[in-house]
Backbone as a chain_set.jsonl record, in Angstrom:
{"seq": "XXXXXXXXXXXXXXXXXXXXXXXXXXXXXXXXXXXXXXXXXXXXXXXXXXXXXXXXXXXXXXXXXXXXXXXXX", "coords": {"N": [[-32.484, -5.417, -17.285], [-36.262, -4.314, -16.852], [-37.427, -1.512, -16.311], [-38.627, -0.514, -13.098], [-41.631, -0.964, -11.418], [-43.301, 2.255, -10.747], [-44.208, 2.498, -7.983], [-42.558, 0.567, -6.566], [-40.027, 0.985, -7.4], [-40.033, 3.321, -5.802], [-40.687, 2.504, -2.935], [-38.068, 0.895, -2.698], [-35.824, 2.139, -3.421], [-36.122, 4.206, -1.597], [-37.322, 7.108, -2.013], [-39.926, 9.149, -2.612], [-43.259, 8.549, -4.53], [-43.635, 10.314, -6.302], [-40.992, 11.715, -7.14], [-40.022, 9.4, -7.541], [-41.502, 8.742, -10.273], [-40.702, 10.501, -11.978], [-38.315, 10.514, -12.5], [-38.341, 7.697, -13.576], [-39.99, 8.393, -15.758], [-38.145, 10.197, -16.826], [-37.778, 12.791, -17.062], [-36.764, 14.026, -14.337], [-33.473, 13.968, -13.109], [-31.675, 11.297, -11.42], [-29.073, 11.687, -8.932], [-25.761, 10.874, -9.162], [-25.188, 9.257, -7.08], [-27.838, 8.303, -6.235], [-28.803, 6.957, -8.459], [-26.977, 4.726, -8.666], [-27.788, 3.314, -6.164], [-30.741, 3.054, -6.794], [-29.953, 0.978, -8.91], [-28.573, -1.455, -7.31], [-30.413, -1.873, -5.672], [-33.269, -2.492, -7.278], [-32.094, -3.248, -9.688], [-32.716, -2.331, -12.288], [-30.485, -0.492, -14.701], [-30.214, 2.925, -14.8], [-29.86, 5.083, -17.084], [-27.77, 7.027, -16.693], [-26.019, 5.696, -15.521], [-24.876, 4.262, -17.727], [-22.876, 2.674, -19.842], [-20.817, 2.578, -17.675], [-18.638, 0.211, -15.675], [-19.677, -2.955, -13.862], [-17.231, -2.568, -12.407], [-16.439, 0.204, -11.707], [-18.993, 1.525, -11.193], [-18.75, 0.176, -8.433], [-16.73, 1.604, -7.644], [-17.368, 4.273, -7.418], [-19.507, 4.137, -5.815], [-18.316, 3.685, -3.299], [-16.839, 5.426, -2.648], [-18.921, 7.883, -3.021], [-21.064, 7.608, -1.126], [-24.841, 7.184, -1.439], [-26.885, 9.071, 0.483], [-30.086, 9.823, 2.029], [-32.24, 12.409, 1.414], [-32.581, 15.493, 3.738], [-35.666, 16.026, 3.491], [-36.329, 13.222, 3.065], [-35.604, 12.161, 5.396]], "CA": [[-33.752, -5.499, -16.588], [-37.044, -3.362, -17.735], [-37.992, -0.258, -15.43], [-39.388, -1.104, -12.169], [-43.123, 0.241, -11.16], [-43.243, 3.537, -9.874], [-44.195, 1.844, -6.429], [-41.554, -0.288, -6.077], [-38.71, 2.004, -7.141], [-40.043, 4.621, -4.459], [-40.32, 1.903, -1.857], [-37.16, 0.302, -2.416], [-35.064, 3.189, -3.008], [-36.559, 5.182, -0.607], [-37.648, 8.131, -2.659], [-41.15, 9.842, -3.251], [-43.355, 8.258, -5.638], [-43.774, 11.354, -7.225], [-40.043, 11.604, -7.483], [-39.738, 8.073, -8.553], [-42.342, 8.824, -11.905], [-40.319, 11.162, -12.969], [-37.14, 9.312, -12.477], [-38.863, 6.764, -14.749], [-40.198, 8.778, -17.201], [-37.012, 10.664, -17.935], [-38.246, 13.849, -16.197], [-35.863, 13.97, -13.387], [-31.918, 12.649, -13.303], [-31.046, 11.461, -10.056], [-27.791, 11.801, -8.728], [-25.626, 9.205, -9.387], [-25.115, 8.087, -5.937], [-29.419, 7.582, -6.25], [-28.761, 5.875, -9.61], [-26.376, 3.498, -8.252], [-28.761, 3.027, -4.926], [-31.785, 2.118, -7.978], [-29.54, -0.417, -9.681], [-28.398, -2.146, -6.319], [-32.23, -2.765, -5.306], [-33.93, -2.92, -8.044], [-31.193, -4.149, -10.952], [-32.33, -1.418, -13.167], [-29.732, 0.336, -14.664], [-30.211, 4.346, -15.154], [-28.976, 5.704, -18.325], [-26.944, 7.758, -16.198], [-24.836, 4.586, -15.638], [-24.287, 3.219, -19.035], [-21.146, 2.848, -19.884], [-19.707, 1.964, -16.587], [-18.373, -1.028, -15.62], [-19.704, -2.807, -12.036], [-16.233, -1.879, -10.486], [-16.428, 1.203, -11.492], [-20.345, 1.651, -10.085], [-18.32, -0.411, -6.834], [-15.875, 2.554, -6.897], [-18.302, 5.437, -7.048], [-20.376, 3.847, -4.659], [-17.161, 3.78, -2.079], [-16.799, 7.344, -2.679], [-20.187, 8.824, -3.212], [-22.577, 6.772, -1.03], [-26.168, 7.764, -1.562], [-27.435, 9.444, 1.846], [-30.95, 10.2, 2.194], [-32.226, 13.836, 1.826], [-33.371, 16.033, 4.911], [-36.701, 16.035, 3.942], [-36.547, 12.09, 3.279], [-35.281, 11.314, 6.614]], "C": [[-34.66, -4.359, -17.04], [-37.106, -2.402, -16.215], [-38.932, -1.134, -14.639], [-40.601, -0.444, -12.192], [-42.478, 1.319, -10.422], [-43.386, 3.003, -8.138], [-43.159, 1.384, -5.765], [-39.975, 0.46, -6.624], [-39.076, 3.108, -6.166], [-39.675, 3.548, -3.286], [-38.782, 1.0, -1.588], [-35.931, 0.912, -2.393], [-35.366, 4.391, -2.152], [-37.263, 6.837, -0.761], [-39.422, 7.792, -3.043], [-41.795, 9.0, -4.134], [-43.592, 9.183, -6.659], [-42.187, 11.545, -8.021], [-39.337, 10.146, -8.563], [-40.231, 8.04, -10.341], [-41.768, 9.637, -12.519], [-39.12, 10.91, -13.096], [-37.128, 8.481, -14.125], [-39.309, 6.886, -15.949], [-39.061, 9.696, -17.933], [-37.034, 12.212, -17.541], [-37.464, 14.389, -15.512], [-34.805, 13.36, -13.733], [-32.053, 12.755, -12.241], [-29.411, 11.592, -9.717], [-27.674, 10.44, -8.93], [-25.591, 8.929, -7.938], [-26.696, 7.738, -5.834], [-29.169, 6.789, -7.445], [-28.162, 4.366, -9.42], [-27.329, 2.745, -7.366], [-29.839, 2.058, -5.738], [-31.106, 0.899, -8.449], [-29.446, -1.108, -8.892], [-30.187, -2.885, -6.076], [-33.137, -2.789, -5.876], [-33.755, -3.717, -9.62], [-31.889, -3.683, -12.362], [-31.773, -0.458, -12.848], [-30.102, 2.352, -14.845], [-29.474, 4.439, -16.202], [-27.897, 5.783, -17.636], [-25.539, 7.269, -16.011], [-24.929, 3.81, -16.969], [-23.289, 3.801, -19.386], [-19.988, 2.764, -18.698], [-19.974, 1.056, -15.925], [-19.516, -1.62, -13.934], [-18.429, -2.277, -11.352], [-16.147, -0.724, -10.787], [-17.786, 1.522, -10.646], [-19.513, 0.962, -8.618], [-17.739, 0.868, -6.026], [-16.587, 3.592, -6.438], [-19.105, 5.261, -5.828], [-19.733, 4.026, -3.377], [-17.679, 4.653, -1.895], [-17.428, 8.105, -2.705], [-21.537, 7.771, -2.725], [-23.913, 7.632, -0.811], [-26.568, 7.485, 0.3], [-29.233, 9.766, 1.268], [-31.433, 11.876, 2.126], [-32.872, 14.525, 3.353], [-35.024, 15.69, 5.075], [-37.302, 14.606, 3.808], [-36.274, 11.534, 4.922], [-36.057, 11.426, 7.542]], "O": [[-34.101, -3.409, -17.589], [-36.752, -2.885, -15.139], [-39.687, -2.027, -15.024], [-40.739, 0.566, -12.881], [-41.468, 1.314, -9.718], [-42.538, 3.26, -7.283], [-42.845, 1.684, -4.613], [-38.931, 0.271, -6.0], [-38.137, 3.806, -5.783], [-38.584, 3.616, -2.719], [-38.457, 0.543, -0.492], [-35.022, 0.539, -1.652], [-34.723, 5.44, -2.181], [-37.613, 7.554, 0.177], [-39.981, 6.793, -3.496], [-40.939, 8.436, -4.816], [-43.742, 8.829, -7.828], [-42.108, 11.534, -9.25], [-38.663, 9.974, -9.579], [-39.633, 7.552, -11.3], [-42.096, 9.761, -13.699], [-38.768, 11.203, -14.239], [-36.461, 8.539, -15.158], [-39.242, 6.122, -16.912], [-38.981, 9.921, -19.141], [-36.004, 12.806, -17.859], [-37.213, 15.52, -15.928], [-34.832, 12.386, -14.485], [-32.43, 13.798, -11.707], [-28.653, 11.546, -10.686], [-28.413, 9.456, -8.95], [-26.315, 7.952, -7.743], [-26.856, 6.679, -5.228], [-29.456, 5.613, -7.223], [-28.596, 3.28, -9.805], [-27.695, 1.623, -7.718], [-29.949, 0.841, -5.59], [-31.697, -0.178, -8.377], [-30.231, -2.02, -9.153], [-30.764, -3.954, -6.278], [-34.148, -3.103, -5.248], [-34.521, -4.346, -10.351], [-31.764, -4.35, -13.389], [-31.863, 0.283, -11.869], [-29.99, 2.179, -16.059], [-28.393, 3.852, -16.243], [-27.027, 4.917, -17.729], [-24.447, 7.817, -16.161], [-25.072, 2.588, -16.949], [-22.873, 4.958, -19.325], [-18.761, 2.849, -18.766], [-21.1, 0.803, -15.497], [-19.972, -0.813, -13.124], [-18.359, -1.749, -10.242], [-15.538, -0.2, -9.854], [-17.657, 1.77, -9.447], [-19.911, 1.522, -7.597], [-17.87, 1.241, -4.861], [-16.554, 3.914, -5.251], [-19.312, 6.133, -4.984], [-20.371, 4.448, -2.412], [-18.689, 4.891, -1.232], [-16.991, 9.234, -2.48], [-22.489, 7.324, -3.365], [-23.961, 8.624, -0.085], [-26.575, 6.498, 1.036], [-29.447, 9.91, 0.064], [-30.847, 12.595, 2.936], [-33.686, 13.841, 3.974], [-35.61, 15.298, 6.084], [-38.449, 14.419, 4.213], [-36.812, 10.541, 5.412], [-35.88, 10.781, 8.575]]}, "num_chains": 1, "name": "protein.A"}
């Protein structure tokens, strides 16, 4: 899938759009548990995840679910 808009990766992963543009431009890494969070609702992948499988992204996701930050919540 190509890179979402800046709009719609802030609003759907819940992050900044300021945070999101730089996400997108390569600027920022997110954690992976936000990388995984992006692929789930928007079905682009992050670099960050290439090279692993979905059950591995299933497993990480178990084990490292993406919370919200303080000053997101």
């Amino acid at each position: 899938m190509t890179k979402p808009k800046t709009s719609v990766l802030a609003r759907d992963a819940g992050i900044s759009p300021s945070y999101a543009s730089e996400v997108l431009s390569g600027t920022r890494k997110p954690s992976r548990a936000l990388a995984i969070r992006i692929f789930r609702k928007t079905g682009w992948r992050h670099p960050l995840l290439d090279g692993l499988t979905d059950e591995q992204i299933d497993t990480l996701e178990a084990v490292e679910p993406w919370r919200p930050s303080e000053k997101a919540a």
